[in-house]
Structures are given as C-alpha cells and as structure tokens.
N, C-alpha and C positions, 0 to 999 in steps of 0.2 A: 143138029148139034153133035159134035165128034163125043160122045161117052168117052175115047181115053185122054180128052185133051180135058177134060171135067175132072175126072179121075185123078188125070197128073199132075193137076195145079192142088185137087187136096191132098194129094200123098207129099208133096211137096210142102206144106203150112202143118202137115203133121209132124212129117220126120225132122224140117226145122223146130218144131216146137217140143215135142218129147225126145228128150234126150236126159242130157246125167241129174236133172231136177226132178226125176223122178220118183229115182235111187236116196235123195235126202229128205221128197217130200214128207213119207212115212212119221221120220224121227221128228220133223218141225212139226207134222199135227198132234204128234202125241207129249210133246213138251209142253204147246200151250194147251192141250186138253183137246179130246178129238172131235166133240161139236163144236169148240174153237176154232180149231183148223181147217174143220170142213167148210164154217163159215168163210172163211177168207179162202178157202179154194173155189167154191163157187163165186162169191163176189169179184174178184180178181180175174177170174176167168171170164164172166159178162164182160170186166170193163175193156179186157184185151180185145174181146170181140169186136166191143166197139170200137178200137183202137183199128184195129186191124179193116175193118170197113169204112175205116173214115177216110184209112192209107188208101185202100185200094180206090175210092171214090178219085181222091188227089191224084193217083195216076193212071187215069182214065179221063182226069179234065186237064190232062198235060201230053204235049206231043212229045214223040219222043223216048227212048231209054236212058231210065238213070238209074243210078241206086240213092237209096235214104239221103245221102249228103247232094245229090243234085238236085230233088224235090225240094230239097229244104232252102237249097241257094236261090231257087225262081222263087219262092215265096215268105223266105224269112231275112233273105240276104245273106252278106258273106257271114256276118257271127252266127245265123244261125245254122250257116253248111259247118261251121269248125265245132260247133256245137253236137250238131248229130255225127262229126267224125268222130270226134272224142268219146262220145256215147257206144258208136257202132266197134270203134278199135276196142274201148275196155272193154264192152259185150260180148264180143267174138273173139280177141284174143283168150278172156278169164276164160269164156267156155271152151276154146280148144283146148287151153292149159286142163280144167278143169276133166274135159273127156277123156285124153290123155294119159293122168292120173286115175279115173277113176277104168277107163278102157283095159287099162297096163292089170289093176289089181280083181278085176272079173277075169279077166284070160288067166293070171295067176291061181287062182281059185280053181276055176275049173282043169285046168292043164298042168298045173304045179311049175317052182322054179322062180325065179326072179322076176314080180311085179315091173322093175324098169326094164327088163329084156323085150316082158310084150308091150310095156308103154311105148318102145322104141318101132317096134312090126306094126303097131296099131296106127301110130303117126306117120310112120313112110308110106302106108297102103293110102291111109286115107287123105294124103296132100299128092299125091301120084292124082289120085281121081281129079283132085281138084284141080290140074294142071291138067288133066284133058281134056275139062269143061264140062257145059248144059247137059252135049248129047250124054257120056258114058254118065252124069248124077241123074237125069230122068229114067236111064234104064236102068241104073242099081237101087233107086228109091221107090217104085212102084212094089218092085218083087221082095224086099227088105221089108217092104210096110207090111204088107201081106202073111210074110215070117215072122215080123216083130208081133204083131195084132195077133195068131196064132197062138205062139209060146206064151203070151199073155193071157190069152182066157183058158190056157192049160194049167195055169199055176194058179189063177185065179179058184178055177175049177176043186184043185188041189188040196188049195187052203176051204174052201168052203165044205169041201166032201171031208179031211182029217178030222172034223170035230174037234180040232183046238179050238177054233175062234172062243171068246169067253165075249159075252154081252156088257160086262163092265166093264171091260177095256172100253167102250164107247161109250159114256156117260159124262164123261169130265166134262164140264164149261168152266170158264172164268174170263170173264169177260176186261180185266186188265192184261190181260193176254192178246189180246186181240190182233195188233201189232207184231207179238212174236213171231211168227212164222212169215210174216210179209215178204222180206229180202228172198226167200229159199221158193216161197211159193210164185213169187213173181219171175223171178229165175226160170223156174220150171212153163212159165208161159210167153216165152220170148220167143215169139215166132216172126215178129213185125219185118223182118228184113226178108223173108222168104215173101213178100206181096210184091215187089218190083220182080220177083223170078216167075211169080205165079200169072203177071199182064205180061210176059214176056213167051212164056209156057203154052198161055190161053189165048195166042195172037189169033184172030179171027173168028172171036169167040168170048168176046167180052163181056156178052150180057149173061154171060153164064158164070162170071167174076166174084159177085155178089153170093151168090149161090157155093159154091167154092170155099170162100171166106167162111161162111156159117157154118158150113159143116167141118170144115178144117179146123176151126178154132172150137165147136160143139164136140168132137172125139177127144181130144186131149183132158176137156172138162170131164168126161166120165169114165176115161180113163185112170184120169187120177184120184177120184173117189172111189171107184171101186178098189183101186191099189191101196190106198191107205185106209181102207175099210177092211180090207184082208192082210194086210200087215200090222196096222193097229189090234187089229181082234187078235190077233194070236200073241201077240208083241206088248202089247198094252203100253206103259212107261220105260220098258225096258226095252223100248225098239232101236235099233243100231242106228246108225250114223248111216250106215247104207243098207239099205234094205235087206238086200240081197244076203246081206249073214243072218239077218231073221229070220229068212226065208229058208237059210241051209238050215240053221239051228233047229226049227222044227218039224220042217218036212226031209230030212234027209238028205242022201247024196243026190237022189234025182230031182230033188227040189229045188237044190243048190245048182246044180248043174241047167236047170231051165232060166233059172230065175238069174244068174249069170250070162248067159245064154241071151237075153232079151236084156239084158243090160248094155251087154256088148253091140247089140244091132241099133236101140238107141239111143247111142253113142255116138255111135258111126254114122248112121243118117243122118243127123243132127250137126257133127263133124264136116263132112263134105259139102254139105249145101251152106253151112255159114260161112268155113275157107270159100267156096264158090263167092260168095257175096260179097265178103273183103275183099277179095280179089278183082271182082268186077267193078267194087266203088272207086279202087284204087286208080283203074284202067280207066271208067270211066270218067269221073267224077275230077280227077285228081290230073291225068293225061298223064301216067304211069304207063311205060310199056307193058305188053302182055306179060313176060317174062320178069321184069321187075318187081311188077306187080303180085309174083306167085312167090319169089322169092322172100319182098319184104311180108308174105302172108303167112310163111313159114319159118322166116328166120328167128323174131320175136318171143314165139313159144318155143322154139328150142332151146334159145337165151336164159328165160325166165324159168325152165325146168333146171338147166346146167346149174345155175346160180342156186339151187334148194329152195324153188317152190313147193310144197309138198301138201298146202292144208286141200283138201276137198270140200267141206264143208263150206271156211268161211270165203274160199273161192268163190262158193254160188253164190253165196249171202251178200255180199257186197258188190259182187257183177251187178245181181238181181236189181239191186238195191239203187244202185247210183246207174246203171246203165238203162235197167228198163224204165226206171224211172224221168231219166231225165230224155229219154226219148217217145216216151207217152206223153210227154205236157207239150214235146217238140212237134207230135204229130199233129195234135189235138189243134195247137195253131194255126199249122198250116191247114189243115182242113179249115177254118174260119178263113184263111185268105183266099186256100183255091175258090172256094163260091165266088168270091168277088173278080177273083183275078186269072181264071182258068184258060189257055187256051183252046178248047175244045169243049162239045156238050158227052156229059157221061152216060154211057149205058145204063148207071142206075145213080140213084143220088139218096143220101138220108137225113133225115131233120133232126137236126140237132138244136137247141136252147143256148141261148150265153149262159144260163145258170146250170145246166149240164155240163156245160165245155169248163166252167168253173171247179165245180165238184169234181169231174174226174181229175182236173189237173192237180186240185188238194188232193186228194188220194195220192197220187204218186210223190207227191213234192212233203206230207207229213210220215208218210211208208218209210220214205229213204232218212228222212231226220231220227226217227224213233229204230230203225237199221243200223244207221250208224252210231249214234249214243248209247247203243244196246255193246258194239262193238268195241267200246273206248273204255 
C-alpha cells in the first residue's frame, strides 16, 4: 500500500474541511457557553464522520467518476442531483465568498494596507490553481497541510506557555444553547465533497479508503477543540468574531502574525480543493466544458463580492446551516439505496440502523430550522 497515496487522500479531507470555520469557531463556542460548544463540536464531528463513510462506501459501490450531484442522480434521481447541486453551489460558493473575505482581511493584518487588495491576490492565486487541476492541488496540499498543522501547535503552544488561559473561561453550559453554535460549527466540518477527490486520489488503493476517511474527519475533531480551548481560555466571552484578533490581542505581534499566518493557509487549502470540486461537478455531472466550467466557478463569487457581500460570519452560519445540512440528510439516503442498488462490491462497507439514518437526518433538518430562525 502506497504511504503517499493514504497520505494524500487525508491531507485532502483535511485541507477541505478546516478552513475559514475555524477562524469563527472560537466566538460560537463561547457565546453559547464553552462546554456547550465543545458539546456540539464533538457531536457534529462523529456525525460528519459518519457522513463522510457512508459517501465514501456509495462510491466504492458505484463505477465510475462523479461528483456529489452524479452519486445522487444514480441513486436519488433527477430531484435528488438538483438537490445536492443546490446544496453543493451554495456550499462552495458561500465558502469561497467567505475565504475571500476572511483570506483578504488575515493578509491585511499581517502585511498592512487594503483588506480587498489582498482579498483580490488571494482569489486570482487560488482559482489559477484550480484551473490547473488534481495534479498542482495534490502537490500544494500535502506541503500546506504540514505548514498549516505546524504554525498550529506553535500558537497553540503559545497560548498554553503565556499563562493567560483563565479556567473560568471554560465552565459556562446552558444547555438552551445547544443549538447555537450549530450553523458555524457545521460549516467548520464540511469536508463531504473532498470523498469523490479522495476514491479518485486513492485509485488503486481503496481498501485504504476507509481508513483515510477516519482519520481525515478525526484531525479536524481535535483540532478544533484544542483551538477553541485556547482561544476561549484566554478570550472567555469577549472572544472576537475571528479568532485571530484574540489571538493578536493577547499574544502579541508574533501571535498575530502566526495565528494570521495559519488562517491564511486554511483558507487556501480549503479554497482550491472546493473550486476543484465545483469545477469538476460542473464538467462532470452537468457536461460543462473544462473551461466553462472554471469560469462559471469563478465568476459567481466575483459577482457576489462586487455587489457588497461583506458579512463573514453570517456567511458560515447559514452555508453551514442549509448547505451542510441539506446534503447530510442527502447522503445518508443514498447510502440506504447504494446497498440495494450498488453497482459494484465495496472495499469496506458499515452498518448502519433505519433509526440511526433517522436520527442523524433530524439532526441536520432541526440544526438548520433553529440556524435559520435564530437568523430572521
């Protein structure tokens, strides 16, 4: 078994999954209280797990490349391919919008000058990539993950050695809260579209699929508790909307400068492999030329920036919210068809309950109701 072809399918379910939800996790676990929050980061993170195992199962018992909306046409029909399009364009558009935005205002921070100058260099770099393809995003997201993961347990390190953290910053529950943070933290685990890149990554090599999936969807889980363990402790109630100024605010210019620094990387990894993905649904899924396809995958968030999109926040919160949402109840589905209707035997398979596939699918279908009436 190829070590970097295991390697490159998790650094790929990583850099898809951590990106700018990282940056607002912080603030949404300490608004609803930070055993609160950490409650719904751990829980939220099993259920993507499962999500995410259930996808990669479904394409392994299907021949063939697709992305999300062609999985879902062999096994939910034509409403349920416009269903995960819908899902996958407001997912991936909000979070290019959203990295963009937050990409534009870390480079400003660290290098000074006009927030939309570097929103503009951080967008032209990172749809150039995506206009190259597979090969140049497998070789900028292996060596990215390795610098992002780095600068991460340097700042970690930071906050832990400073003796700010305060132990009551981490005591708050309240359990009508529980809800709150959903939208922001489910954002933050939307890695589902990087599995058709990871059977595609892992060709010749798919019993090692499964394995991949776990650990790819397990680093982001403890990533994001230790971050909001170290931003909450220093931060308490007063933690910023993005992290990353809590992180200047108390450790300094070289805290600010890290902690920016690993914002921007992901961003970017996170950025080119989901352009990657729309781009490929488009091609594939849709019969969109190559070129068209990259075009309408950039032209969109252009659009949507010129016109004065500017929130960061309720960007995640309602991507999160209605995107991840409504394509966890989509997979969970089709995973209930492919068993019946697969064709091919999978590398690995998992058992699932009707009253499991029930429950996770309330979870995402009450998430997004109590998301968006929170928003109105």
């Amino acid at each position: 078994m190829s070590k970097t072809k295991l390697y490159g399918g998790i650094s790929i379910l990583v850099g898809v999954t951590i990106g700018a939800g990282v940056l607002a996790l912080p603030h949404a676990v300490a608004k609803a209280g930070f055993i609160t929050g950490i409650i719904d980061v751990i829980l939220i993170g099993i259920a993507m797990m499962i999500v995410n195992l259930c996808l990669g199962e479904v394409t392994l018992r299907t021949h063939g490349n697709h992305q999300l909306t062609g999985y879902c046409e062999k096994y939910l029909g034509k409403i349920g391919k416009h269903l995960m399009g819908a899902s996958m364009i407001i997912g991936i558009y909000g979070a290019i919008i959203a990295y963009t935005i937050g990409g534009g205002e870390s480079l400003a921070q660290i290098f000074g000058g006009q927030s939309w100058i570097w929103s503009s260099i951080f967008f032209a770099i990172g749809i150039i990539i995506v206009y190259k393809g597979l090969e140049v995003l497998e070789e900028s997201e292996f060596s990215m993950e390795i610098v992002k993961l780095f600068i991460f347990v340097i700042i970690v390190l930071m906050v832990f050695l400073s003796g700010r953290l305060e132990t009551q910053n981490l005591q708050a529950f309240d359990s009508w809260k529980l809800f709150a943070p959903y939208g922001i933290v489910l954002f933050a685990y939307l890695g589902t579209t990087a599995i058709p890149e990871m059977r595609e990554e892992m060709k010749d090599h798919w019993k090692e699929l499964k394995t991949a999936i776990i650990a790819g969807s397990t680093i982001p889980i403890i990533v994001y508790l230790v971050f909001a363990l170290a931003v909450v402790g220093i931060g308490g109630e007063k933690t910023a909307e993005i992290a990353t100024i809590t992180i200047g605010q108390m450790l300094g210019s070289i805290g600010l400068v890290l902690a920016n620094l690993f914002a921007v990387l992901a961003m970017f990894t996170s950025f080119i492999a989901l352009g990657y993905g729309l781009k490929q649904m488009y091609n594939y899924d849709y019969g969109i030329s190559k070129q068209k396809s990259w075009i309408l995958t950039a032209a969109v968030p252009v659009l949507m920036l010129l016109v004065g999109v500017q929130s960061f926040s309720n960007t995640l919160e309602i991507t999160g919210a209605i995107s991840g949402g409504l394509a966890g109840v989509l997979v969970v589905l089709m995973h209930i068809r492919a068993k019946k209707n697969g064709d091919r035997k999978p590398e690995y398979s998992i058992n699932t309950t009707m009253t499991g596939s029930v429950i996770l699918m309330a979870m995402f279908i009450i998430g997004a109701i109590f998301t968006i009436k929170g928003l109105l």
